[in-house]
N, C-alpha and C positions, 0 to 999 in steps of 0.2 A: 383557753388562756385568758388570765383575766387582766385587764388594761392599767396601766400607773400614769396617773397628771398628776404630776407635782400641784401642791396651792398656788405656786406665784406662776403657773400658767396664764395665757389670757386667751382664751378663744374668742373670736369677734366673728359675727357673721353667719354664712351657711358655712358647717363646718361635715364633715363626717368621718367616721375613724373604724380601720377595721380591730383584728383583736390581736390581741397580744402586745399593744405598745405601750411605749414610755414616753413621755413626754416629760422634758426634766428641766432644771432651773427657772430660768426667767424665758421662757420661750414664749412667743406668739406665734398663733395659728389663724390666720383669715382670712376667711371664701376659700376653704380648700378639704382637700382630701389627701389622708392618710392611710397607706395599706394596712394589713397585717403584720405583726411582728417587726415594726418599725421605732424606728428610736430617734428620737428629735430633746439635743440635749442646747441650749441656752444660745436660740436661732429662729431667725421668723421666716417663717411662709408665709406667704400672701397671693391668692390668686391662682392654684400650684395644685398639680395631682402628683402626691409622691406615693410609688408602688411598694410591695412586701419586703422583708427582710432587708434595708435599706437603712442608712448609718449616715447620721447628719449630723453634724457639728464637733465640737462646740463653736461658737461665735459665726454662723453662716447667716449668707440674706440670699432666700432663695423669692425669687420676685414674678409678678403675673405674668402669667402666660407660660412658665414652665413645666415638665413631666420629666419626672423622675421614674424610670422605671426599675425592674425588681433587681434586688441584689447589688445596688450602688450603692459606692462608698465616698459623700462629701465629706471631705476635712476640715479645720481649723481654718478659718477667714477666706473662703470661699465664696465669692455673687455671683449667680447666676438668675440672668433675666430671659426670660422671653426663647428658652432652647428646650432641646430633649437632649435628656443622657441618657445613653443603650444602654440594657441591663446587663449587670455586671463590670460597669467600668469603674474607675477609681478619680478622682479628684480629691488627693488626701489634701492639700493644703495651698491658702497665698495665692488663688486663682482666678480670673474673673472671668466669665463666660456670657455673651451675651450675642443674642441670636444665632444661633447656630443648633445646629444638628448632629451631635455626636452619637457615634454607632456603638454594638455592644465589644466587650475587653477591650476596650480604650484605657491608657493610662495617662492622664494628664499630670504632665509632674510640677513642681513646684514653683510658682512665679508666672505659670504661663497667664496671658493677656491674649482673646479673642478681640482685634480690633474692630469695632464695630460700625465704627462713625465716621465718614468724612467730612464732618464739616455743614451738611448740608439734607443727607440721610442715610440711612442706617442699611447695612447689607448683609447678608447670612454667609455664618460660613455651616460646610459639609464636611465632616470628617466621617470615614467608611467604619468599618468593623476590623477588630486587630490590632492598631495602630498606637504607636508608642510615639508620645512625645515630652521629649525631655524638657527638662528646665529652663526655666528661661525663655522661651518659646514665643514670639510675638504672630499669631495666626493672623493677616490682613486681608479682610472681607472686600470682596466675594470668595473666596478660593474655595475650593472642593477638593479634598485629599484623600485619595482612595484607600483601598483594603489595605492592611500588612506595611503601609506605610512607617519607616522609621525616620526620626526625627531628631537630629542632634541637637544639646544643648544650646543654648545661646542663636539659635537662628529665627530669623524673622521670614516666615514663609508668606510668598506675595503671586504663585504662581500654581497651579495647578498639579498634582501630583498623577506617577502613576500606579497600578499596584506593585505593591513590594519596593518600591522605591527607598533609598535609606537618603534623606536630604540633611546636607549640612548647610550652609550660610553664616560663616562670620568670617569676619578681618584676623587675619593675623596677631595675634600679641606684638608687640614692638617695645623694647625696651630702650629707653635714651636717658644719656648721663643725666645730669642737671646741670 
């Protein structure tokens, strides 16, 4: 298969790229690696092994220190710094991921936020393989969240999971007059 880089590509650096890919819009590439049959449409890497058959962007900042393994799908305003995503999970959109370790058929859903930082330095989180987590989602670093783990919208996990666990954490709605 033979490769497509758009003209308003910028590759900077040691770059390498396997075949069958596309490279589309205004995308930058550099110091990194691109698998086979990969698609990098108006999104930069920097610093970044992204593996085969793998679906990036549009508008994503994937940043040093990251791997992307085969058959990931990032979405639309996606940053992920300095983690690995297991092959085959999803990150369709609205996400930020940074240090951390996710496993493979993850689904990270819309809005979620790896908190990374406290103030002072930076701590990883572990997410297992299986593991569904929904919207909304505030992951706060250190935690490790094992296999099959489910995950309901709107919660902010700050504690350790186990497998198969389904974890919820939010307040109640409450409605008051005015």
């Amino acid at each position: 298969m033979e490769n497509f880089i758009e003209k308003s590509v910028k590759i900077i650096g040691d770059c390498s790229f396997g075949e069958g890919i596309k490279i589309l819009g205004n995308s930058v590439i550099e110091n990194s690696s691109i698998g086979d049959n990969t698609e990098v449409v108006d999104s930069h890497v920097v610093g970044s092994v992204i593996g085969n058959n793998v679906k990036i962007g549009p508008y994503v900042n994937i940043r040093k220190g990251t791997r992307i393994l085969d058959g990931v799908k990032v979405g639309a305003f996606v940053e992920i710094k300095n983690s690995t995503v297991g092959a085959n999970s999803k990150v369709p959109h609205f996400s930020y991921i940074g240090d951390a370790d996710i496993g493979e058929r993850v689904n990270v859903g819309c809005g979620v936020i790896f908190a990374n930082y406290n103030g002072k330095e930076k701590k990883r989180s572990v997410i297992g393989d299986d593991v569904f987590i929904g919207c909304n989602v505030n992951i706060v670093a250190p935690v490790k969240v094992a296999d099959r783990t489910y995950i309901c919208a709107g919660t902010t996990v700050t504690n350790d999971t186990e497998v198969g666990d389904f974890v919820i954490g939010r307040v109640r709605q409450e409605n008051k007059k005015r």
